[in-house]
MMTF fields as JSON, N, C-alpha, C and O atoms, coordinates in Angstrom:
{
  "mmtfVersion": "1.0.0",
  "mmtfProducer": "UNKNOWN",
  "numBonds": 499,
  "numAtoms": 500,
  "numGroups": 125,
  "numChains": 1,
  "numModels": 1,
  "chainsPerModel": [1],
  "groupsPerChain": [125],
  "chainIdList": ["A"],
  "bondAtomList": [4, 2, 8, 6, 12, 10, 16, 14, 20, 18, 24, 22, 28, 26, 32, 30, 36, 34, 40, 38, 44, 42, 48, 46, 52, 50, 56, 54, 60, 58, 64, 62, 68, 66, 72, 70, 76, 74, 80, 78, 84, 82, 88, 86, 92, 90, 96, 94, 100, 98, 104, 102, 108, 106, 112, 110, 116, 114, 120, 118, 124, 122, 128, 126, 132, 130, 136, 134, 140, 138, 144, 142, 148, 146, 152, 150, 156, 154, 160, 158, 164, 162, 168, 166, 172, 170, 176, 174, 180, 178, 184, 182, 188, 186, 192, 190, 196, 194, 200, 198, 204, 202, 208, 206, 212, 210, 216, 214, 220, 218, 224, 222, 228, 226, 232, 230, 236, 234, 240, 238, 244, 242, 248, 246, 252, 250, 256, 254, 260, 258, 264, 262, 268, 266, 272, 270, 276, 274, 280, 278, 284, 282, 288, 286, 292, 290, 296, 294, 300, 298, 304, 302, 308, 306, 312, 310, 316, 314, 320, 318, 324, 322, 328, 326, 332, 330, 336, 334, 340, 338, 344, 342, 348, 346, 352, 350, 356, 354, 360, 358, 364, 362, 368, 366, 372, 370, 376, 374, 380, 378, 384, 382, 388, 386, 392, 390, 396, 394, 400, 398, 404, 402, 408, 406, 412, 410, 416, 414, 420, 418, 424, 422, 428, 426, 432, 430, 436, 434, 440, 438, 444, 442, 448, 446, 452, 450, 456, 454, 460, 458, 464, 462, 468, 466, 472, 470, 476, 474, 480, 478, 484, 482, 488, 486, 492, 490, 496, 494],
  "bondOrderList": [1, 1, 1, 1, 1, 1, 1, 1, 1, 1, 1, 1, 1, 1, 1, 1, 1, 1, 1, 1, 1, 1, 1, 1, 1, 1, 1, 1, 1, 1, 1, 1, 1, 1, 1, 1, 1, 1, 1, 1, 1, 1, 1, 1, 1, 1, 1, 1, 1, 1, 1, 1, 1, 1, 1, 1, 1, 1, 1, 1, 1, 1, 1, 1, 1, 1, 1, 1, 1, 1, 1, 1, 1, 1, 1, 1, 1, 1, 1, 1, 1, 1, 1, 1, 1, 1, 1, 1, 1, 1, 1, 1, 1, 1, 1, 1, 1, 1, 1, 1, 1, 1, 1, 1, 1, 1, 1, 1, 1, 1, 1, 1, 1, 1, 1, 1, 1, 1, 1, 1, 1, 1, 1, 1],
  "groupList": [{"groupName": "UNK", "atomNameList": ["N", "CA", "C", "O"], "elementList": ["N", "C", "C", "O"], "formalChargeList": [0, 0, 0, 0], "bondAtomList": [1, 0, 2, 1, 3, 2], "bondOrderList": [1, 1, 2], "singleLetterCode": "X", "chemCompType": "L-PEPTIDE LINKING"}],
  "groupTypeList": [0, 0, 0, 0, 0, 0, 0, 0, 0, 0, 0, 0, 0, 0, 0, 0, 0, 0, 0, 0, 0, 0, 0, 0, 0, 0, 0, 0, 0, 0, 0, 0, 0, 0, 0, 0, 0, 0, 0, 0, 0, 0, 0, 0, 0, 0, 0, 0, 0, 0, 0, 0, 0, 0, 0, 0, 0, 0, 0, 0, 0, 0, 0, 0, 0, 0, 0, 0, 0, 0, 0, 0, 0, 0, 0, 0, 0, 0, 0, 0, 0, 0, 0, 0, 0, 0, 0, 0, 0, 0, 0, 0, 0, 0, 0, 0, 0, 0, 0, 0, 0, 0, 0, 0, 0, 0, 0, 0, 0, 0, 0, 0, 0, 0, 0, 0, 0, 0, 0, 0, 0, 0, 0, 0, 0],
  "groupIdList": [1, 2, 3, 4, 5, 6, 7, 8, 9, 10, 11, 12, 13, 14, 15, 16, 17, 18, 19, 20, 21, 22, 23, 24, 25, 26, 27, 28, 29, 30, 31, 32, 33, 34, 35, 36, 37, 38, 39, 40, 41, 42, 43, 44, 45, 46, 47, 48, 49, 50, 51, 52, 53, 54, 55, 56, 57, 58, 59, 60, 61, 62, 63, 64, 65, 66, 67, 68, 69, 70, 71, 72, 73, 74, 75, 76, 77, 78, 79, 80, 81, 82, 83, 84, 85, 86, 87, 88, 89, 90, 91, 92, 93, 94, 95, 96, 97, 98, 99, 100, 101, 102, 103, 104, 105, 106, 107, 108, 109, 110, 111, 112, 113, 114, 115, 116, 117, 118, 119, 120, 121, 122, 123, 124, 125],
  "secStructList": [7, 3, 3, 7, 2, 2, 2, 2, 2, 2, 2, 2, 6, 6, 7, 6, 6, 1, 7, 4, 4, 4, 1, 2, 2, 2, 2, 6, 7, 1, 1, 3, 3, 3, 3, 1, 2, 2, 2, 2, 4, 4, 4, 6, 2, 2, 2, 2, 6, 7, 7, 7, 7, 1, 1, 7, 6, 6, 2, 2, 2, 2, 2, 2, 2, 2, 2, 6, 3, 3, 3, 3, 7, 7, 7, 2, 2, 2, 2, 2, 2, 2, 2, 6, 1, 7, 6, 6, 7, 7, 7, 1, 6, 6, 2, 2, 2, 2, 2, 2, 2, 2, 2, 6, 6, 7, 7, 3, 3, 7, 7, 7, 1, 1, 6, 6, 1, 1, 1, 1, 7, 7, 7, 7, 7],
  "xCoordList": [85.627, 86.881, 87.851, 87.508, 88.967, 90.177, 90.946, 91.682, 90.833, 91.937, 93.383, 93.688, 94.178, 95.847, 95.933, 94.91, 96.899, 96.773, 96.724, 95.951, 97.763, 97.243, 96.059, 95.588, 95.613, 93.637, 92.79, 91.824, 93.476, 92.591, 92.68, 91.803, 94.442, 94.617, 93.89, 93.135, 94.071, 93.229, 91.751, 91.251, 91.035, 89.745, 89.29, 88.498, 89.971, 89.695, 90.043, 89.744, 90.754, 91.74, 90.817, 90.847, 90.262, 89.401, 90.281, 90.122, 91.258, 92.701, 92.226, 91.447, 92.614, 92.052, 92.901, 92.695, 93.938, 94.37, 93.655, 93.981, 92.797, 91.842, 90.953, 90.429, 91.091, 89.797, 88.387, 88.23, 87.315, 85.853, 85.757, 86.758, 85.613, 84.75, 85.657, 85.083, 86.664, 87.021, 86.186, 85.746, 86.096, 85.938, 84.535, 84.147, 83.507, 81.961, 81.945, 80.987, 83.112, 82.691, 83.335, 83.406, 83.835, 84.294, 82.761, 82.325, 82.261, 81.066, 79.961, 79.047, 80.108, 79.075, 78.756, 77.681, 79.739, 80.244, 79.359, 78.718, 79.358, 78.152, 79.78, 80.012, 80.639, 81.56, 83.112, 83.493, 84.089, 84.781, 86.215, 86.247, 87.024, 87.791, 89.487, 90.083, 89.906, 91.245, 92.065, 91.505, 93.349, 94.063, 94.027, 93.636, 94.419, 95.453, 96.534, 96.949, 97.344, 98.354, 98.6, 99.668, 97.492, 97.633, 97.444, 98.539, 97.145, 97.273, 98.634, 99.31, 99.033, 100.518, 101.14, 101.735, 101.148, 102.012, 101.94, 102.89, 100.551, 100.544, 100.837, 100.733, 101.17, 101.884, 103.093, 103.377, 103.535, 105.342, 105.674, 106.724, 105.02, 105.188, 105.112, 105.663, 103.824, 103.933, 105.519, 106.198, 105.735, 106.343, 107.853, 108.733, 108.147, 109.699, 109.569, 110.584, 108.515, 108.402, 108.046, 108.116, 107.619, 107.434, 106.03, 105.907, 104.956, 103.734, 103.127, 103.29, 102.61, 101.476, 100.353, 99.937, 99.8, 97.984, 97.412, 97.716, 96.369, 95.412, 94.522, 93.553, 94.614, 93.805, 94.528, 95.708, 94.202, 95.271, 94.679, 93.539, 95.914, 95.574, 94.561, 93.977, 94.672, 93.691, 91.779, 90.743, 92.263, 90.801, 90.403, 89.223, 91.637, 91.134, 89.859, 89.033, 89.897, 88.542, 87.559, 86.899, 87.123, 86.156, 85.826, 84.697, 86.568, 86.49, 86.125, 85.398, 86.531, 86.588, 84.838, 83.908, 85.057, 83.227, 82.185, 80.997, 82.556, 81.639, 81.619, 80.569, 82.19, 81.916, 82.032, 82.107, 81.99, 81.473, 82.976, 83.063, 84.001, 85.109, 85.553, 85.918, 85.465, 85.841, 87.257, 87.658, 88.048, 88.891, 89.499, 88.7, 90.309, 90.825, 91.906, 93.095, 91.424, 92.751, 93.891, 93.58, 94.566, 95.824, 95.366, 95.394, 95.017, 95.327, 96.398, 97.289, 96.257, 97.609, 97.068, 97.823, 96.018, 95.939, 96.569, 97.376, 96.252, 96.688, 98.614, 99.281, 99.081, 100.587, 101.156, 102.005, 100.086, 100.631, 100.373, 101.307, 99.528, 99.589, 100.259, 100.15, 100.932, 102.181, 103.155, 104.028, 103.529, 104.931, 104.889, 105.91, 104.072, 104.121, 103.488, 103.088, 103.589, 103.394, 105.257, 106.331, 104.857, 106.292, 106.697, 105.789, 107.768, 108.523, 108.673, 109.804, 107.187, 107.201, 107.505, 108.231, 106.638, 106.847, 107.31, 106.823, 108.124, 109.021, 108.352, 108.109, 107.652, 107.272, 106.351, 105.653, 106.315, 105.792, 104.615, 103.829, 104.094, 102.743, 101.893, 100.795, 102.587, 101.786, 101.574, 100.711, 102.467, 102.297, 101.074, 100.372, 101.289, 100.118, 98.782, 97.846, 98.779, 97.477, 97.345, 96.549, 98.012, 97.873, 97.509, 96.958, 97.921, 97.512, 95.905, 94.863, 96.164, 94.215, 93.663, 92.439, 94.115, 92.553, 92.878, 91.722, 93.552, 93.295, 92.935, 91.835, 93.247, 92.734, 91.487, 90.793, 90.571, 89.332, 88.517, 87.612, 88.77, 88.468, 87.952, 86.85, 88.941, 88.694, 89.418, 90.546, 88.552, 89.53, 89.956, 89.411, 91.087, 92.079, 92.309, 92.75, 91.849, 92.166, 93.289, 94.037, 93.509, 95.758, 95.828, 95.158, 96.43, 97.358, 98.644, 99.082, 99.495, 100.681, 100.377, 99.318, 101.062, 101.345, 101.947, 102.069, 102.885, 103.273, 102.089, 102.309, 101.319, 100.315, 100.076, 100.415, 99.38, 99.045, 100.046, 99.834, 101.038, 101.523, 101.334, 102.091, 99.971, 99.479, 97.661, 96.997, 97.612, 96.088, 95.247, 95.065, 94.981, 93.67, 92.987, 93.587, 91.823, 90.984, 92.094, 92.408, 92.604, 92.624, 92.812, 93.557, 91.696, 90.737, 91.286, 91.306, 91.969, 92.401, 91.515, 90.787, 91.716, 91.145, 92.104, 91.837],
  "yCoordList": [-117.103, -116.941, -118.027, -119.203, -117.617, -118.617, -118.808, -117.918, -119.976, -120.47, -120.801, -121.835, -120.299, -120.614, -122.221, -122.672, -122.849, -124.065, -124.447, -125.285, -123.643, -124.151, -123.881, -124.334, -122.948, -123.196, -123.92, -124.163, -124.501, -125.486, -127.147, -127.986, -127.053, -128.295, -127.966, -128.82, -126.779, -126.806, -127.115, -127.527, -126.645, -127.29, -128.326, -128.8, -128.932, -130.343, -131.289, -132.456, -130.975, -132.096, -131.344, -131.853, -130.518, -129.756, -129.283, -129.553, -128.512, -127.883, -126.874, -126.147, -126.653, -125.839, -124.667, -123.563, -124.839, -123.63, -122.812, -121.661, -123.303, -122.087, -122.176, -123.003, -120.403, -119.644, -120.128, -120.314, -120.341, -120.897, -119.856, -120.529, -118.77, -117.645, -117.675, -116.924, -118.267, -118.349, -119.703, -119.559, -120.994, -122.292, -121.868, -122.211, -121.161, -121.143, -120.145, -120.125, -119.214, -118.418, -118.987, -118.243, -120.172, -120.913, -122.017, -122.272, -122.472, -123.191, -122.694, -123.248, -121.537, -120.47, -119.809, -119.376, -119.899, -119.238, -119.826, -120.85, -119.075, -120.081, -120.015, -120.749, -119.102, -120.032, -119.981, -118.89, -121.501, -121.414, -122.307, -123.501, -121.477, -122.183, -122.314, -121.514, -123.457, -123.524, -123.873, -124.266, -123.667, -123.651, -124.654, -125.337, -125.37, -126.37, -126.422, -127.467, -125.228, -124.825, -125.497, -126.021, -125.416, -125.697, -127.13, -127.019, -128.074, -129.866, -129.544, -130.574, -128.906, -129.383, -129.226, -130.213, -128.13, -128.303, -129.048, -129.439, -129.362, -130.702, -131.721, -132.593, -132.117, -133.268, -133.075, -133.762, -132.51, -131.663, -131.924, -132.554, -131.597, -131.919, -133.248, -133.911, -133.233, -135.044, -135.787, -136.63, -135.373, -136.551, -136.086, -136.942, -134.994, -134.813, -135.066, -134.936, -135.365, -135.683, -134.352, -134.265, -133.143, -132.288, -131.853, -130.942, -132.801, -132.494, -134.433, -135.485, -134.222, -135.815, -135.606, -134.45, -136.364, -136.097, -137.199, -138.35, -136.219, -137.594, -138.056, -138.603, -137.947, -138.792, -139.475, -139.806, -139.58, -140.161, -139.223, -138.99, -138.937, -137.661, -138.037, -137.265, -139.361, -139.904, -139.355, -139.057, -139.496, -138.993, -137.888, -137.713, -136.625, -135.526, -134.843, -134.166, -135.207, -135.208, -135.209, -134.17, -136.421, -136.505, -135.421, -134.936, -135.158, -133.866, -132.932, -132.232, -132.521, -131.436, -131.279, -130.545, -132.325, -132.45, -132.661, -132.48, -133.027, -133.114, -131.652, -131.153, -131.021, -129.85, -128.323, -127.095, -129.195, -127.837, -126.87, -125.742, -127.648, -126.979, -126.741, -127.706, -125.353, -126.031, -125.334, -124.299, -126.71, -126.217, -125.062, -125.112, -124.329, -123.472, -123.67, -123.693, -123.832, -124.319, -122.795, -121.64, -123.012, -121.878, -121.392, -122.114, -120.173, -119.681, -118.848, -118.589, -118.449, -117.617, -116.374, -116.179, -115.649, -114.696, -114.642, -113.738, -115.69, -116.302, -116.061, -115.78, -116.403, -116.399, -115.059, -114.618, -114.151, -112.773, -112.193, -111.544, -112.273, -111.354, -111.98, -111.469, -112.992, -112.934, -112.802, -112.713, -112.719, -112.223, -110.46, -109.832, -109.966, -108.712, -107.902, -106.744, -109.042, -108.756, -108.47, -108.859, -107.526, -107.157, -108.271, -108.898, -108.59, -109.422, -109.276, -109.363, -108.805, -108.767, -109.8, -109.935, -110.853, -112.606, -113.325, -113.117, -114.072, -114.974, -116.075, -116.228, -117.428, -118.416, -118.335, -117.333, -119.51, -119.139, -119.467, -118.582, -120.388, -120.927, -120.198, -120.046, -119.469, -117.989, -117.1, -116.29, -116.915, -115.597, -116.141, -115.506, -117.514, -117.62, -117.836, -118.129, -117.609, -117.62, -116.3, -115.934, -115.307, -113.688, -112.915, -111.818, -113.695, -113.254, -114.055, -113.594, -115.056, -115.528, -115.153, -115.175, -114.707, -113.772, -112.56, -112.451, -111.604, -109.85, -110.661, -110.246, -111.562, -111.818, -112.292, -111.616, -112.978, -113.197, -112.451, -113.102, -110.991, -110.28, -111.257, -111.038, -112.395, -113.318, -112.629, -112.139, -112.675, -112.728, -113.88, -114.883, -113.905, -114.709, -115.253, -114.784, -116.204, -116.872, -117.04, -117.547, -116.651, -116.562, -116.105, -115.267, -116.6, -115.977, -115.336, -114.44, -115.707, -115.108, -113.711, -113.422, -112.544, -111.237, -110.619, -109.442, -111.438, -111.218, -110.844, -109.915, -111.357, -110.777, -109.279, -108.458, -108.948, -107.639, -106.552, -105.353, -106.899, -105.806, -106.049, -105.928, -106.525, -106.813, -106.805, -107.094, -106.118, -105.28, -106.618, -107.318, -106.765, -108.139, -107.951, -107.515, -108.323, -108.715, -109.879, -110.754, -109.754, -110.79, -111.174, -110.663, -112.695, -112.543, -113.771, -114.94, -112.791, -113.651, -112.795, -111.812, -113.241, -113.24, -111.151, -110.498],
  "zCoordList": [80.116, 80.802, 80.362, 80.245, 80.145, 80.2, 81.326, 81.752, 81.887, 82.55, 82.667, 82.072, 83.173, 82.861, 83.561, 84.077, 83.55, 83.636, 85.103, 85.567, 85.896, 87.402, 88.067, 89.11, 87.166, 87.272, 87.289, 88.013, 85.864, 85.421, 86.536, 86.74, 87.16, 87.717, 89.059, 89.524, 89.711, 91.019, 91.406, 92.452, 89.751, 89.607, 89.667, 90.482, 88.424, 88.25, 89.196, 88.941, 90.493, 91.511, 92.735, 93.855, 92.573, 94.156, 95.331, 96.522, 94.753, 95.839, 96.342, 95.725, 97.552, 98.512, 98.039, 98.543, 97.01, 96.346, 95.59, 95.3, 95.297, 94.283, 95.468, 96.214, 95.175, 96.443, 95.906, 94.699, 96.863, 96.649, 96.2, 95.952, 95.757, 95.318, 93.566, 92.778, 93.069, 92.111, 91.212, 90.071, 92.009, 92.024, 91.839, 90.722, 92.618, 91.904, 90.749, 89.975, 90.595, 89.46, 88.311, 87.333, 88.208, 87.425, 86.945, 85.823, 88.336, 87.938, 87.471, 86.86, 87.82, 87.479, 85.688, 85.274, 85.103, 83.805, 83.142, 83.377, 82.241, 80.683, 79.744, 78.783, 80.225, 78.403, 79.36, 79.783, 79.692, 80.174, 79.186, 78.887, 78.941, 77.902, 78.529, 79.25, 78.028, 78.1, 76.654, 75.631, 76.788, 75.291, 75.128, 76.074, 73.807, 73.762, 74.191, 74.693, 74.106, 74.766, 76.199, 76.516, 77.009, 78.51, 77.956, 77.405, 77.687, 77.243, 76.584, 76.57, 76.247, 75.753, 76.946, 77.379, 77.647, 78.764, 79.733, 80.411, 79.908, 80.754, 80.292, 81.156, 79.338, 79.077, 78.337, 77.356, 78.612, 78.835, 79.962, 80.089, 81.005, 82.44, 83.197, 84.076, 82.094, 82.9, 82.194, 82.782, 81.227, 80.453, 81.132, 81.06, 81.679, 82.136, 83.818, 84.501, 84.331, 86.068, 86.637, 87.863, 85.862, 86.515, 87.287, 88.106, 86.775, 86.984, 87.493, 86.876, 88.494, 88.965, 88.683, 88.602, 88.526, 88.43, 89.418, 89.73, 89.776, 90.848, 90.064, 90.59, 88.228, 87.306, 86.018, 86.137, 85.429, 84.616, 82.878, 82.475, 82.312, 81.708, 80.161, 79.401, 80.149, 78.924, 79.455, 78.861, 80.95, 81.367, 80.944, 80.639, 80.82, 80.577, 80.01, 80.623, 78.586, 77.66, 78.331, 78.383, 79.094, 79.51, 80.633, 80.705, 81.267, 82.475, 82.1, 82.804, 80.699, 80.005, 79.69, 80.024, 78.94, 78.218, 79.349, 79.081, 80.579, 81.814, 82.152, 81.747, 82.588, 83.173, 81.549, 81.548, 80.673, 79.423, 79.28, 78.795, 79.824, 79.331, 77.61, 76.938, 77.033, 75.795, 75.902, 76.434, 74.902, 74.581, 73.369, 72.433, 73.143, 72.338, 71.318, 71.636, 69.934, 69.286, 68.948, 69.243, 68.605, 68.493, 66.827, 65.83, 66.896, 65.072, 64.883, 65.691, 63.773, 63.122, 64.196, 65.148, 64.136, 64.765, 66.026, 66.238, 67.108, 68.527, 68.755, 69.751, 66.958, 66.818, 66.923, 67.698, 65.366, 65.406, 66.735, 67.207, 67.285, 68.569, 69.618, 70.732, 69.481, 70.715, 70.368, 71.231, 69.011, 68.183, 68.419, 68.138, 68.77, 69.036, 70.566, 70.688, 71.654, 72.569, 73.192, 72.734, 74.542, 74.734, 75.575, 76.121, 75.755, 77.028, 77.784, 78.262, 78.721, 80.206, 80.87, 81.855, 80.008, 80.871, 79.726, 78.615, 79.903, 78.846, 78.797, 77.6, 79.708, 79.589, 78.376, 78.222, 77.369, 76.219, 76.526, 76.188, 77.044, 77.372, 77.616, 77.081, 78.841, 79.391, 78.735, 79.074, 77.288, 76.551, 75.169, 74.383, 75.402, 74.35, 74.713, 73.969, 76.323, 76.651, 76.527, 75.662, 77.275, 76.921, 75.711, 75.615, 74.859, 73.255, 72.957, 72.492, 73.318, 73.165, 74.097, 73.966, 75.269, 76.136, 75.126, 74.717, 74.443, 73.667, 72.631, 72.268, 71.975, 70.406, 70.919, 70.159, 71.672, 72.226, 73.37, 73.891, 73.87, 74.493, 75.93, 76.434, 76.525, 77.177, 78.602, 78.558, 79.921, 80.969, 81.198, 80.737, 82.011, 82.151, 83.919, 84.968, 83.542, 85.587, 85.663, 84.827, 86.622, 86.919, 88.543, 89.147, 88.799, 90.118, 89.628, 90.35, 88.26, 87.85, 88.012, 87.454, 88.707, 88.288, 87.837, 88.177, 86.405, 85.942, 84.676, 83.899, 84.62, 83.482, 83.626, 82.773, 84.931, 85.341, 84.289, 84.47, 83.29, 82.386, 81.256, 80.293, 81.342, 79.268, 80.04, 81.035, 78.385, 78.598, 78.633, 77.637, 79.315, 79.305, 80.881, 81.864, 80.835, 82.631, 82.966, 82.159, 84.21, 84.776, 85.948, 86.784, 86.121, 87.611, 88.143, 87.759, 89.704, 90.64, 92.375, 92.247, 93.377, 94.292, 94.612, 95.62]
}
C-alpha cells in the first residue's frame, strides 16, 4: 500500500485522525511504501511554515527504516503516467502519487475524494 502524506503524518505522530482499523492495517501490511514525492512535500511545508512536526524531520529515515517503510523513487514511467492522467485533481503531489499507485498496481491510503475519479484501490474508512 501507498500512503498519501497525511497518512503517513497521522501514523508516524499517533493522531487520533487516522481510524484504528486503518493504523493496524497499516501495521499489519508486509509491503508499505511512500514516495519521495511525499519527503519533498514535507519539506516544502516545513520550509514555508506550513507543516510542524512533533519530530524533527532529519529523524525521518530512521522512522521509516523502524517500522519497514520503504520509500519510492519517481521513474520516467511514474512521469508518463501522470502526464496523461486527466485533471480531476490538480495538486501535483497527489497526482504523482496517483500515477505510482496504476504504474505499481498499489492501493492508495487517502481520505482525499478527490482520487475516487482515477482507476486505482483506494483505502479510506
Amino acid at each position: 500500500m501507498l500512503l498519501d502524506t497525511h497518512i503517513l503524518l497521522w501514523f508516524l505522530e499517533d493522531s487520533p485522525k487516522l481510524p484504528l482499523n486503518l493504523k493496524r492495517m497499516i501495521e499489519d501490511s508486509d509491503h508499505v511504501f511512500i514516495s519521495i514525492i511525499t519527503l519533498w512535500e514535507i519539506a516544502i511545508k516545513l520550509t514555508i511554515g506550513k507543516l510542524n512536526l512533533q519530530f524533527a524531520f532529519q529523524e525521518l529515515p530512521d522512522f521509516l527504516d523502524s517500522l519497514e517503510i520503504e520509500v519510492l523513487p519517481l521513474s520516467f514511467e511514474d512521469l508518463n503516467d501522470y502526464v496523461n492522467l486527466p485533471l480531476h485533481h490538480k495538486d501535483p503531489f497527489d497526482r504523482i502519487l496517483i500515477a505510482q499507485a496504476i504504474n505499481r498496481s498499489l492501493p492508495l491510503v487517502s481520505k482525499d475524494h478527490e482520487f475516487d475519479a482515477y482507476p486505482i484501490e483506494k483505502i479510506w474508512v
